[in-house]
N, C-alpha and C positions, 0 to 999 in steps of 0.2 A: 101805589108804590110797590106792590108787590107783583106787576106785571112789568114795572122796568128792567130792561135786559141787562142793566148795568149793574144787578145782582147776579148776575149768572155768570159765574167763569167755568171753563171749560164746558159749555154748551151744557149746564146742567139744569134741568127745569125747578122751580119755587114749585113748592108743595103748601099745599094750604089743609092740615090738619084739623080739622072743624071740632073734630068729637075733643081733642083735648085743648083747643085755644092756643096752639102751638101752630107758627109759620116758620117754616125752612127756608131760610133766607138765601143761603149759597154755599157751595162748594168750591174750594179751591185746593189744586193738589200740585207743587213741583219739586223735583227731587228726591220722590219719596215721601211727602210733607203732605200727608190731606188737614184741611182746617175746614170745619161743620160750622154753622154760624145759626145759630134757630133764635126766632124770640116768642115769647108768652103773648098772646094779644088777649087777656084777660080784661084789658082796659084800651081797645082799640078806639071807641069811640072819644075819648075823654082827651088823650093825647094824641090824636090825628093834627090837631091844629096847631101843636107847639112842639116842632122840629127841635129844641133846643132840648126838648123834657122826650122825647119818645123811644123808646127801645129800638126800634126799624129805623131809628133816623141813625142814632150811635153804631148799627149795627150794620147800616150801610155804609156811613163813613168807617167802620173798620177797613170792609171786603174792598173799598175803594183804595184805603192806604197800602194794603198787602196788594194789592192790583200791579201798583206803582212799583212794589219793590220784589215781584219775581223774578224779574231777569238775575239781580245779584247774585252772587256766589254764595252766599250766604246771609239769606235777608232777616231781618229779625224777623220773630214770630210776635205780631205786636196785636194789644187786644185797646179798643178804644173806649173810654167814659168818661162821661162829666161831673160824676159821682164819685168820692171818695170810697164809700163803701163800695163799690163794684171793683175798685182799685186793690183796697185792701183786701177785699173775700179772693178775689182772684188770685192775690199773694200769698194769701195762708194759702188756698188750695194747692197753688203750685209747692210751696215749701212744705206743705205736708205729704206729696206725691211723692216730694224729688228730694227731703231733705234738705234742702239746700241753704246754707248761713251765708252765702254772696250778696252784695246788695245787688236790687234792681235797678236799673237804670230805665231811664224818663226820658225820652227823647223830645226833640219840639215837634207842636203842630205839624202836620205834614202838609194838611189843606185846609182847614175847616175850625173854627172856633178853640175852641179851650181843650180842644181833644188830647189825653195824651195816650202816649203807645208804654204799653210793659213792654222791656225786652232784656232776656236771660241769654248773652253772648257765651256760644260753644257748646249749649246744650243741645242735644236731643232727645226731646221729651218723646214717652211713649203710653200709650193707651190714659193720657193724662185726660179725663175727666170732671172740670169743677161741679159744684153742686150748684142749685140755680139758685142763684141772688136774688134775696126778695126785694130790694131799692132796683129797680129796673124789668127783672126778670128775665135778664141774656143768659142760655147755654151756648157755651161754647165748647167745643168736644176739640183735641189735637190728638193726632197719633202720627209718632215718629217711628224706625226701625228698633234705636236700641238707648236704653236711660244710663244714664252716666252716674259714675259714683256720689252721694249726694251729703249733703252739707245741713248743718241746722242754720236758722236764719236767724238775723241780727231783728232788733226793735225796731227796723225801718219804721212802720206803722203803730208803734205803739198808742196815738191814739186818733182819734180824727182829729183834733183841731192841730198838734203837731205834725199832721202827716198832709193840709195843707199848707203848712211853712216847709215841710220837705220839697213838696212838688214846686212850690214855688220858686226856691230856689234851686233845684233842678233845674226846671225851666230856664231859672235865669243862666243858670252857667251854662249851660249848653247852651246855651245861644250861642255861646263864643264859638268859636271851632278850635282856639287856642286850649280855652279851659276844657273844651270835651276830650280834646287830645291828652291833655295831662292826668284828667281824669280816668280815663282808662288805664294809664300807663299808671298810678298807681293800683286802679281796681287789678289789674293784670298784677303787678310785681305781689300785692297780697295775696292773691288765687294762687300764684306761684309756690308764694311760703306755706302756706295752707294745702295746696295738695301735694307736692314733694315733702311735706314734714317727716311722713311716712317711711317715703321712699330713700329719705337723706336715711331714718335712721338704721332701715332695715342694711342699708348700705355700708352704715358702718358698721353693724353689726359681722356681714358677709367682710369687711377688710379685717376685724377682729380676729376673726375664724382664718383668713388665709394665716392670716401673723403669725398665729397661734399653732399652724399646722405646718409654715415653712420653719419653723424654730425645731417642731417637734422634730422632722425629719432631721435635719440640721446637725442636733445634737445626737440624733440616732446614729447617722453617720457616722458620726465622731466616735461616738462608740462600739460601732463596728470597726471603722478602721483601727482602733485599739485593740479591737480582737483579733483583726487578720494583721495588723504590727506583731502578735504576741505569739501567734501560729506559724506553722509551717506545712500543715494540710492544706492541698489547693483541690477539690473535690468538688465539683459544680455537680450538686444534686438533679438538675433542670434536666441538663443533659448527661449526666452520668460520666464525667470525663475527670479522671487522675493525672494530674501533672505533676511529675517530679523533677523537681528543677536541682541542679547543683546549687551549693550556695551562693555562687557566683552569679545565679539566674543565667547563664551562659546556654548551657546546656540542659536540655531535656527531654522527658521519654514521657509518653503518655498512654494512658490505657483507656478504652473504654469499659464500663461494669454492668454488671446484671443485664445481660442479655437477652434474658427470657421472662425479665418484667417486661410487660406491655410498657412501650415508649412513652406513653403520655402518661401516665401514672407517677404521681409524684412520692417521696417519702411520707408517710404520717409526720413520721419524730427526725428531726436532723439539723440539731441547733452547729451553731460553729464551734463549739467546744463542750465537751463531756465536765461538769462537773468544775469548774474553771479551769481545769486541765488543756492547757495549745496544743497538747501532741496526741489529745486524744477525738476523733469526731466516728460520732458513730447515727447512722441511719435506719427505720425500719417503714419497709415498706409491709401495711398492715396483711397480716393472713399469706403475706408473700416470705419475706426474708429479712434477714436479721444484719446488716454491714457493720463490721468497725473495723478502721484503719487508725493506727497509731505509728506514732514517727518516733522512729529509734536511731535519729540522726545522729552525728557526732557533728565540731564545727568542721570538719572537711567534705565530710560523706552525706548523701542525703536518704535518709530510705523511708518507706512505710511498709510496715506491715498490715496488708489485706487479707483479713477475715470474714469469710459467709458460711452462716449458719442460714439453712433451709428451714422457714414453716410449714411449707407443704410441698410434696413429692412435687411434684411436675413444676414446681420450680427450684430447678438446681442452679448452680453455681454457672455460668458460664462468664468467663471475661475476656476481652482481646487487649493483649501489648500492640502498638503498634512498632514494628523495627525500624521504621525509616529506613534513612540512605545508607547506615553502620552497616559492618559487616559484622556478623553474631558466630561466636565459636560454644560448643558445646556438642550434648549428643545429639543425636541421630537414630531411626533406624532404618538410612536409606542400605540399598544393599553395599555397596559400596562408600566409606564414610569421606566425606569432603572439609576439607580444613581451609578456610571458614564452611561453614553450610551452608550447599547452594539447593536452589529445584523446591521442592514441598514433599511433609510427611508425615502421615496420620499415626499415632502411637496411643494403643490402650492396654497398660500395664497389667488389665487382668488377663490377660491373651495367656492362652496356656503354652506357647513353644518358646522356649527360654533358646533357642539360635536360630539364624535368620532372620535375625531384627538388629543388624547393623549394631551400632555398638551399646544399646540397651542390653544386648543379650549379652553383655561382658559385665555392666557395672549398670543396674538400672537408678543414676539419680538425674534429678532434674533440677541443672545449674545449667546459666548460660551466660556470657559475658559478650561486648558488645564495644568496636572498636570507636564509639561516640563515649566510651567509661560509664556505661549504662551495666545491669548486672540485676540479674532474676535467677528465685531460688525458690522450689516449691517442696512445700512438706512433703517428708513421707509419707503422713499417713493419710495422704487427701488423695480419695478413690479416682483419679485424674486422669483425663485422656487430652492428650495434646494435639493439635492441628496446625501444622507450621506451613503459613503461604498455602490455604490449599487454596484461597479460590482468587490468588494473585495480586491479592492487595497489601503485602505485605504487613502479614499480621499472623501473632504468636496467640490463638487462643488456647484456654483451659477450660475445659469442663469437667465437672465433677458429679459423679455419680454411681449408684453403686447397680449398676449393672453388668451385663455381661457373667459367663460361665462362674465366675471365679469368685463370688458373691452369695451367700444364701437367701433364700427367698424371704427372709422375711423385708416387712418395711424398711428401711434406716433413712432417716433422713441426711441427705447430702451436706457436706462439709466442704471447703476450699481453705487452704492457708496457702500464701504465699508472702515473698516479699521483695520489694521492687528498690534499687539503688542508684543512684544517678551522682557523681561526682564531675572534674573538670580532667581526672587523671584514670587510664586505662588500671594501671600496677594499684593506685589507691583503693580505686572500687574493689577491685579483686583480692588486695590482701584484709579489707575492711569485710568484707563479706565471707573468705576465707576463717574470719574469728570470732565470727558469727554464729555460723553452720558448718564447718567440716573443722573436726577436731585433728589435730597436728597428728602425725604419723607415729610410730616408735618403732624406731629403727635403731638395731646394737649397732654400732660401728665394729665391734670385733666381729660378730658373728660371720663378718665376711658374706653378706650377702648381695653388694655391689658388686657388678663388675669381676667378679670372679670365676671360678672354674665352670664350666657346663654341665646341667644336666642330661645326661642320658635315657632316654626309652626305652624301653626291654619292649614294647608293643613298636614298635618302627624297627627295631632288629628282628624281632621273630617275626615280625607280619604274621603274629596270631594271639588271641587273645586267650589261647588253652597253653598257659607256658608252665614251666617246670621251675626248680631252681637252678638246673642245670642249664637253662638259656642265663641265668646271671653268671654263671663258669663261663659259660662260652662268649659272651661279651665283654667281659673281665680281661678274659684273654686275649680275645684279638685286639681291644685297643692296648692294651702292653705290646703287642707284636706289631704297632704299628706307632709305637712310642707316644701311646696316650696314655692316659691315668683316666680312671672313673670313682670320679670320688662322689658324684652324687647320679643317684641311681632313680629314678622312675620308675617302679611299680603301677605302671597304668595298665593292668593285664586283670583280667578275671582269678584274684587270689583268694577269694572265698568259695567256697562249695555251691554255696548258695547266697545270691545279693541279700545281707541282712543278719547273715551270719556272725559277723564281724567278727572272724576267726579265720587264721589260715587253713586252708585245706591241705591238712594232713597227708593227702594220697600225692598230692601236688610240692607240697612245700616241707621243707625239713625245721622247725622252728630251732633247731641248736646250733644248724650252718646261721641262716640269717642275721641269731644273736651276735654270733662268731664276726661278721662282717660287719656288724650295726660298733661291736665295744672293742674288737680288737686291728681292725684295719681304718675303724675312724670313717666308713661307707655311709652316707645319708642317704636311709630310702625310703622314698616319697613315697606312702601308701593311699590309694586313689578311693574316696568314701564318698557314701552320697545318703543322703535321709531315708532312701527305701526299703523295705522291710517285703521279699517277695512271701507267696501263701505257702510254699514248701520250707522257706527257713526257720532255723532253729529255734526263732526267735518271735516267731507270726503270732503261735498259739500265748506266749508270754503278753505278749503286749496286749494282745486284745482284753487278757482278763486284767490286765494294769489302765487300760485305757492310757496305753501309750499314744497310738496312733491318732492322726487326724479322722474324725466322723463324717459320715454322709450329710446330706440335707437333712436325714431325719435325725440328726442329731442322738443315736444309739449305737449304733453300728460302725464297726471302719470303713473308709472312704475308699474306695477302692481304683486304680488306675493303672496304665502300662510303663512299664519301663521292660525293655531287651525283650518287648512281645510277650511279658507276663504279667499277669496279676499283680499288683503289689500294692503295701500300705505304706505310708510316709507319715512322716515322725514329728508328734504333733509341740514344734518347739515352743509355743504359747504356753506347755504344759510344764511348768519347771520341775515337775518329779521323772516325766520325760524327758527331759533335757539332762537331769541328773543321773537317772537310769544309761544311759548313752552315753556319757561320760566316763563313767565308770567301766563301759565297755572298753573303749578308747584308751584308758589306763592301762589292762590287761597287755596292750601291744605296746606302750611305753614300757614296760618291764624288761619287755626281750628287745628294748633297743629302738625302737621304732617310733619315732618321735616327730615327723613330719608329714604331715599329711595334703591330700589335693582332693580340694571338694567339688563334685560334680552333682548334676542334676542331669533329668531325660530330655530326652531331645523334642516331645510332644506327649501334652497332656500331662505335666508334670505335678499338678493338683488333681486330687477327684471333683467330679461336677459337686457345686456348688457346695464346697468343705465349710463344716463345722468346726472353728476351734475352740481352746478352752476360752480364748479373749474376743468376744464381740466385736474389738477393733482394729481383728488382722488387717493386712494388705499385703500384697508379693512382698514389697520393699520392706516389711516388718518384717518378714516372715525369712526373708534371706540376709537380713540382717543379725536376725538372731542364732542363725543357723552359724553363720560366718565367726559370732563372736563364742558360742559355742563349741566347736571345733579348734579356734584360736588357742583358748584354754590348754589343750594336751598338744600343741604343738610349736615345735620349735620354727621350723622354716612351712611355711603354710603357702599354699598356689590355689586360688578360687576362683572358678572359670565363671560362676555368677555369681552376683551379691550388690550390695544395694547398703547406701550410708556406711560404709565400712570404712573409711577413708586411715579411724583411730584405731586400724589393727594392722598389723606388722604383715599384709603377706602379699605376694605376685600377684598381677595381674595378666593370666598368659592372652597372646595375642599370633594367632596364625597368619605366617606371610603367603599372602598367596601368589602362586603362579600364573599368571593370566596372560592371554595376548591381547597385546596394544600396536597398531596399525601391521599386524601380521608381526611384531614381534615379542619373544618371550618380557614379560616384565613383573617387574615386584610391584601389588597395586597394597594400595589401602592402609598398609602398619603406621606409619609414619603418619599419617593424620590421626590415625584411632591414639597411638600414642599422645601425639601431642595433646588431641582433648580431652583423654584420661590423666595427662597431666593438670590442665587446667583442673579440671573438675577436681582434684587434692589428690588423685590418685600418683607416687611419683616410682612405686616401684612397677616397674612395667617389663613384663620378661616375650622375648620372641618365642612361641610356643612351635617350632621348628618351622615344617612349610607343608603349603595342599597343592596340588597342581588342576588347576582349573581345566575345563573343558579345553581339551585344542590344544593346551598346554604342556609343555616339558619340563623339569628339570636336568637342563645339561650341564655339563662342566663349568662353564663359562658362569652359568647362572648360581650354580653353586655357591662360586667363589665370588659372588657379587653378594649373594644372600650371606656370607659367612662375613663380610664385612661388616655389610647391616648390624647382623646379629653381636659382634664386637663389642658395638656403638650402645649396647644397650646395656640396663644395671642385669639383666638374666637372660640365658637363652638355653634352647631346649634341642638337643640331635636328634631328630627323629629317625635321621640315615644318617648312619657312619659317614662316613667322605669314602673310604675303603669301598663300601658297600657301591659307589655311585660311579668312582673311576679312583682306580690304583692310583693312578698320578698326582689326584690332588691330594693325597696324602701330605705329600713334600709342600706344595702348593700353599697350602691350609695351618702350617707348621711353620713356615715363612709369616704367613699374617700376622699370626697369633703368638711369639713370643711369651710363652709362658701361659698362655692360652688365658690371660684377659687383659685387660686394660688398666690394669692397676699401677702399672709398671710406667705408665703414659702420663695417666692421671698423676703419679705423684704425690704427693705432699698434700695437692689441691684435694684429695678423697675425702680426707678428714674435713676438712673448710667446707665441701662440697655434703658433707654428712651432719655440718653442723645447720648448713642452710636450709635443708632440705625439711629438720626439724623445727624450723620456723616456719614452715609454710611453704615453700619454697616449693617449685618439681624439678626434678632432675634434669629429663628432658623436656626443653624450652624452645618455643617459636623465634625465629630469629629477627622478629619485631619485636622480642622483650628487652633488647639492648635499646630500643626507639617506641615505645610502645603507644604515644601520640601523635605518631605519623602516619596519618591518612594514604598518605602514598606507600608506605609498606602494607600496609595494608590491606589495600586494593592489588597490590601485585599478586597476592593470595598462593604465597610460596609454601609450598605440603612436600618439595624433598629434602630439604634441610634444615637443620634444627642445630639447636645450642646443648651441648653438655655444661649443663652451671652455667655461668658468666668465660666461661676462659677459653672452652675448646666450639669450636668449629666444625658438625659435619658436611659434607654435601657429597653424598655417594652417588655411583651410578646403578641405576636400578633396570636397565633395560639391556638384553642381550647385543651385543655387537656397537655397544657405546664407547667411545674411550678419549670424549672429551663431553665440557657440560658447561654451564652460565653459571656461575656463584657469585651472591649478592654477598657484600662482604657489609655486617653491620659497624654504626661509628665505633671509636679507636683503631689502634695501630695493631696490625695482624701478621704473623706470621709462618712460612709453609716451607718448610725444609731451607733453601737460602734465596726466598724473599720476603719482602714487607713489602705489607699494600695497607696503604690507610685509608679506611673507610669512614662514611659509607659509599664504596661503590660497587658496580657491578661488571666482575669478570668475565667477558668471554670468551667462552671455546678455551675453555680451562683445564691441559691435559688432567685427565685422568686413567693411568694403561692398567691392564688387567693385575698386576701386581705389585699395583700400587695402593698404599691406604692412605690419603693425602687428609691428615686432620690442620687445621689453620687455628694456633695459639695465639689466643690477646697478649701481650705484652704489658703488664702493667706498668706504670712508673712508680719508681720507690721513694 
């Protein structure tokens, strides 16, 4: 038996084991599937004769049934005996292997006697092992790849004599192929419930969890959107981006922030509202900087205010507005100022030359308006350098930091404040922001300081700055003999011995004539001061041991710097004993009469390197602020060629016309826009500070009398040359204009209405889009020669030699100009205008 081939499958040889009474019956392997088949011949001689009782006979009818069913897909792994016990031990072995509570299934006979087949449907058993049965003595060894999750097992075989009634009726139902059908199909639908039990419930556990996580969100939602309902900060932390929307959401301006956090760096702390507070959100990015933006909105206006506070130097403040497609009016320090501002322009406020930086060096504040009703306004006291369009994407950035000459060396950590405003109306943002940050003007209406009589120069008559009192006799005179009066007189001449003196010079000046002209001819004379203290004046050695003056870096010493190519110390207005000391000066020449002063400053270097003052938190703009309001105090009519937040002090803003050529001809460039954005900006007294004649330039008759128009048109203006002095003829010329030599006489009635406006906020002179101030198409037309006195008058001069006609946009309502009416808005062409003529165009109101 053990030489027949039909134990061998897959050409494997029968091994005959001697030494242990073990014969290896056959090998069979498909799919993966090897099956070992060996049997005990411990009692070969005794059972040789009875195939029915023999180990090798059961154990060849296995390898014969498994023969039969290799080809299938999946054949059962079936083990044969005639013995219950070999049935059973084989079951516990397998369910002790594998686990397994499935029942087994008993197939029928396949070939041969009473044989049945075990078979476990869908497993793969692996390194499965039984122990050898002592009823027979068959090992059989399986090994599959991989063992399947496993089960405990039911009492199939609870004992032998039941577990012949099982087989039995096995047998019998499986006979059918109806009943074995059935019978799977419930063993299957149980195997089903029994191993997905798991699976159902981890299932519902994982639908539990979604429920439970879509709810949370859900209501999270809900209660952000209650937050951002309650708010009006729109500040996307991610990207750093400020939208300030009108309330109408219509309109908006946006900024980007913190430029000099690294971009991916998110905030630490930056919930949607500070404290339940809507209008307050505040951000910090750790070890970096500190953000809070609060909304000071009104229900028309929309603003925030943005604040950064720096935790470590190297990162300061920098932010960008972006302008868009608006056209934005404000300053400037291109050299020539453009109404609106066009091109690009870098400005750093610590810069020591207070002229030649366009019209910073007139009024340094930083407001700018924007004909989308957009409107930005930066502290004075944020160490700020601006960069407008430099590198053509149109955008307003700010950076803050305290570098640059004009700064002491120690640390300070950098600061920004500003604040941004967004409405649907040009005039709203402007007067909402207007009441905000620039305090209303005060202006007397008696004082007579619109629009009235001229002042005069004693340095443009003498063409010297070593004058006598005898140059005020001599110009006294000749405008009486040329049927002028000089009732306000300009002392811009060198009238002390020495800058800092602040005393007339005695060898120079007679102080009892002076008195004489100050209390008995009613003369106001402008006496010309400025904060410098040179090393030879009267007053050098005082102050040092007062510690008047502004200190060096080293903080002991006066600061020392040039003014007229000397030494000088400058006056440390931080210091209010300083301030008072100097004041008191100032009084002394009120006594004799002298009650109006004009404050200047040097033309470069007008700080020492890196000044020391009494307050750690000067800046230019404090610093000529305080000077301004200082000097205000002892004076009646005041003219301040720089200065900074001054807007709530009663004095001129002088502005030089200058003479330049435009396509080869003489022309007036630049007043006329500086005005107007010194108006915007709250400035409304605005005086023509006479005229320069530029390179290449003239002033001829013609031009003269085109400048003296200008100069009419304005609430002050300054002779720096007589007319006598330029050409005899425009005497008569000039006298003709000028009626009474100003415009009071014009204006009317409307002075006082026009004096009440102005005190509400108001400027005097106004862009001729302020009759229409949401009209993008005026706008864009970006008209810089003509301008509105109030609401009522009308200018449009000609400003270029050998002109004597011009285009005038005429703003809506009914207008009229000597004997016609034009109702506007439209635009005049080729609008005579002759050399002797002052053609102003009056509104008509209706009554």
């Amino acid at each position: 038996m053990a030489d027949n081939p039909a134990f061998s499958l897959n050409d494997e040889e029968l091994v005959n084991d001697s030494k242990n009474s073990v014969k290896k019956l056959a090998t069979w392997s498909e799919g993966g599937i090897t099956l070992h088949i060996s049997t005990e011949l411990a009692d070969m001689s005794s059972s040789a004769s009875s195939p029915d009782s023999t180990n090798e006979y059961e154990a060849m009818h296995a390898i014969n049934s498994l023969h039969t069913l290799k080809s299938s897909k999946a054949p059962p792994l079936a083990i044969s005996s005639q013995t219950n016990n070999l049935e059973a031990d084989l079951y516990q072995n397998v369910s002790r292997e594998t686990n397994d509570d499935r029942p087994m299934q008993f197939l029928a006979p396949q070939s041969l006697g009473e044989t049945q087949y075990l078979n476990v449907p869908g497993h793969n058993f692996t390194n499965f092992l039984p122990e050898t049965v002592e009823d027979g003595c068959t090992v059989i060894s399986l090994q599959v790849p991989t063992l399947p999750r496993a089960h405990s097992a039911p009492d199939l075989f609870a004992s032998a004599t039941s577990n012949d009634q099982k087989l039995s009726t096995s047998n019998t139902d499986t006979s059918s192929p109806k009943k074995e059908e059935k019978l799977k199909m419930e063993m299957t639908k149980e195997e089903l419930i029994k191993t997905y039990r798991l699976h159902v419930f981890v299932f519902l556990i994982f639908v539990v969890m979604v429920i439970s996580l879509s709810l949370s969100w859900y209501y999270k939602q809900i209660a952000n959107d209650i937050l951002l309902a309650n708010q009006n900060i729109f500040f996307d932390p991610a990207t750093r981006t400020l939208t300030v929307l009108d309330p109408g959401h219509i309109l908006k301006v946006t900024a980007k922030l913190g430029l000099e956090i690294p971009s991916w760096m998110l905030p630490l702390h930056c919930p949607l509202v500070v404290k339940d507070n809507p209008k307050i959100k505040q951000c910090i990015w750790k070890n970096r900087a500190k953000l809070t933006i609060q909304n000071v909105a009104r229900s028309d206006v929309n603003c925030y205010n943005v604040s950064w506070e720096s935790l470590q130097m190297q990162y300061f403040p920098h932010d960008c507005i972006d302008l868009g497609t608006a056209v934005w009016y404000g300053p400037s320090n291109q050299s020539f100022s453009t109404f609106p501002i066009r091109g690009t322009f870098q400005f750093q406020p610590s810069d020591y030359t207070v002229q030649n930086n366009g019209l910073f060096s007139s009024r340094l504040d930083l407001y700018w308006l924007s004909s989308n009703a957009a409107g930005l306004y930066v502290s004075p006291e944020s160490p700020v350098t601006v960069f407008w369009n430099i590198s053509g994407n149109q955008q307003l950035c700010l950076v803050s930091n305290f570098s640059g000459p004009f700064y002491p060396s120690q640390e300070r950590l950098p600061y920004l404040n500003y604040t941004l405003c967004q409405s649907n109306q040009v005039m709203l943002t402007h007067t909402v922001m207007q009441s905000m940050f620039q305090s209303k003007p005060s202006i007397n209406v008696s004082s007579d300081a619109m629009f009235s009589s001229p002042f005069w120069s004693l340095k443009g008559f003498s063409n010297s700055l070593n004058v006598t009192d005898e140059f005020i006799k001599n110009l006294t005179k000749d405008a009486e003999e040329n049927d002028f009066q000089v009732q306000k007189l300009s002392l811009d001449v060198e009238w002390e011995r020495t800058t800092g003196d602040v005393n007339f010079d005695p060898s120079r000046f007679n102080k009892s004539y002076l008195e004489e002209l100050t209390k008995q001819t009613n003369m106001q004379i402008i006496l010309t001061i400025s904060p410098y203290f040179k090393f030879s004046s009267s007053n050098f050695a005082l102050g040092v041991i007062n510690s008047t003056f502004v200190k060096d870096s080293g903080g002991v010493v006066p600061g020392l710097t040039l003014y007229d190519g000397q030494l000088t110390a400058i006056l440390d207005v931080f210091n209010q004993q300083s301030v008072t000391w100097f004041t008191e000066r100032l009084k002394e020449l009120n006594d004799i009469g002298i009650e109006n002063f004009r404050l200047t400053y040097g033309t470069q270097s007008w700080l020492p390197y890196k000044p020391r003052f009494q307050s750690t938190t000067g800046t230019p703009n404090l610093y000529r602020k305080l000077m301004t309001e200082a000097v205000s105090r002892m004076s009646n009519t005041l003219i301040v060629e720089h200065s900074s937040e001054s807007r709530h002090v009663n004095s001129l803003v002088p502005l030089v016309a200058k003479i330049d050529l435009v396509d080869g001809r003489n022309c007036i460039v630049g007043i006329i826009d500086e005005a107007l954005t010194l108006s915007i900006m709250g400035y409304p007294l605005v005086m023509v500070d006479g005229f320069k004649e530029m390179k290449g330039a003239k002033m001829t008759s013609e031009m003269y009398l085109r400048w003296y128009q200008l100069a009419l048109t304005f609430p002050a203006y300054l002779i720096t040359k007589p007319p006598w002095s330029v050409n005899k003829s425009l005497v008569h010329a000039v006298k003709q204009l000028s009626p009474k030599e100003n415009m009071s006489h014009i204006l009317g009635d409307y002075l006082h209405q026009l004096t009440q406006e102005v005190l509400q906020g108001q400027p005097i002179l106004r862009p001729v889009w302020w009759q229409d101030p949401n009209n993008a198409s005026v706008h864009a037309m970006a008209i810089q020669d003509q301008f509105l006195i109030g609401e009522m008058f009308l200018i449009a001069p000609i400003l270029c030699e050998g002109c004597y006609q011009r285009d005038v946009y005429i703003p809506p309502g009914i207008w009229e100009s000597e004997d016609r009416i034009i109702l506007g808005p439209k635009v005049l062409t080729d609008f005579p205008v002759p050399l002797d003529k002052f053609v102003i165009f009056k509104q008509r109101k209706e009554k």
